[in-house]
C-alpha positions as CSV (number, residue, x, y, z in Angstrom):
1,X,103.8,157.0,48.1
2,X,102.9,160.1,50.4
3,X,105.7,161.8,52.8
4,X,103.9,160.7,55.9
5,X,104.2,156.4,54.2
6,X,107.9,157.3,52.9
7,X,108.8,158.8,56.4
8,X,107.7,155.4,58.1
9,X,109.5,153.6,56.3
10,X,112.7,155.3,56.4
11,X,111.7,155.2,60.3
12,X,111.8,151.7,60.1
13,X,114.9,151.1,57.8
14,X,116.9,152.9,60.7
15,X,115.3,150.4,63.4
16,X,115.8,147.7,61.4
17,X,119.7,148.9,60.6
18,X,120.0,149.0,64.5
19,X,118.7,145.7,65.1
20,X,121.0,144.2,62.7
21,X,123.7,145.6,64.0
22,X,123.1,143.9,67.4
23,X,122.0,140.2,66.0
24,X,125.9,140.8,64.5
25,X,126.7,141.3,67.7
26,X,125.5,138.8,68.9
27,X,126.6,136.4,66.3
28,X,130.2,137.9,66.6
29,X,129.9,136.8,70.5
30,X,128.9,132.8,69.7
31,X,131.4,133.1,67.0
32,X,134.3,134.3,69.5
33,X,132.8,131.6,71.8
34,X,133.0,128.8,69.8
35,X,136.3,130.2,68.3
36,X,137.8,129.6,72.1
37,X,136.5,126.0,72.4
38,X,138.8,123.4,72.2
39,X,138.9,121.3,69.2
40,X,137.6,118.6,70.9
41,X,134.6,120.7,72.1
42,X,133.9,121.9,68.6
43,X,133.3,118.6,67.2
44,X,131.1,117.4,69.9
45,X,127.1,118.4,70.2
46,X,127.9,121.6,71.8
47,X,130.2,122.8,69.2
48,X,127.6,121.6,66.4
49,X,124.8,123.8,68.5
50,X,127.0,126.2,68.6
51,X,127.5,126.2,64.8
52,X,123.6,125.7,64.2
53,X,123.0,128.8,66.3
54,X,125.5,131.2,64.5
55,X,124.2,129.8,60.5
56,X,120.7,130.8,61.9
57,X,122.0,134.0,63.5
58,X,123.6,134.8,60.0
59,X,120.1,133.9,57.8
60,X,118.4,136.4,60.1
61,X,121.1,139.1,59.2
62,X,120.8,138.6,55.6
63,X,116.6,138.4,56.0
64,X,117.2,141.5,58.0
65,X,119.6,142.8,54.9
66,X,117.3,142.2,52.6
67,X,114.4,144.0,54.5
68,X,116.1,146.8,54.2
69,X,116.7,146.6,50.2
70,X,113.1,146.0,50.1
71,X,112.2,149.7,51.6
72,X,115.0,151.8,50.0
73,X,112.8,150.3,46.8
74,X,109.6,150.9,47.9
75,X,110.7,154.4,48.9
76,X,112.3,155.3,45.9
């Protein structure tokens, strides 16, 4: 792989690093929200939404994870 390709990439890993970090935030936020939900609230179909959203939420992070895996090999 040329500089210029390897540059990209590294380019990309960083934008990629930033994105994840927000989707955690984000993730952190439902997690705090649902956290704050009564019991009652948890169990019912807003509490399982809620749930739903922050499995997806955590799938992207680890898709997002592995991205980033995926160009520290194809840099190296």
């Amino acid at each position: 792989m040329n500089a210029d390709r390897r540059k990209r990439l590294s380019d990309l890993f960083v934008k990629i690093e930033i994105i994840k970090g927000e989707v955690e935030d984000v993730r952190d936020e439902e997690q705090d929200a649902f956290d704050s939900m009564p019991e009652g609230l948890q169990q019912s179909e807003r509490g399982q939404k809620s749930e739903m959203a922050i499995s997806c939420i955590e799938e992207i992070i680890d898709g997002l994870e592995k991205a980033c895996d995926q160009i520290n090999e194809a840099i190296i």
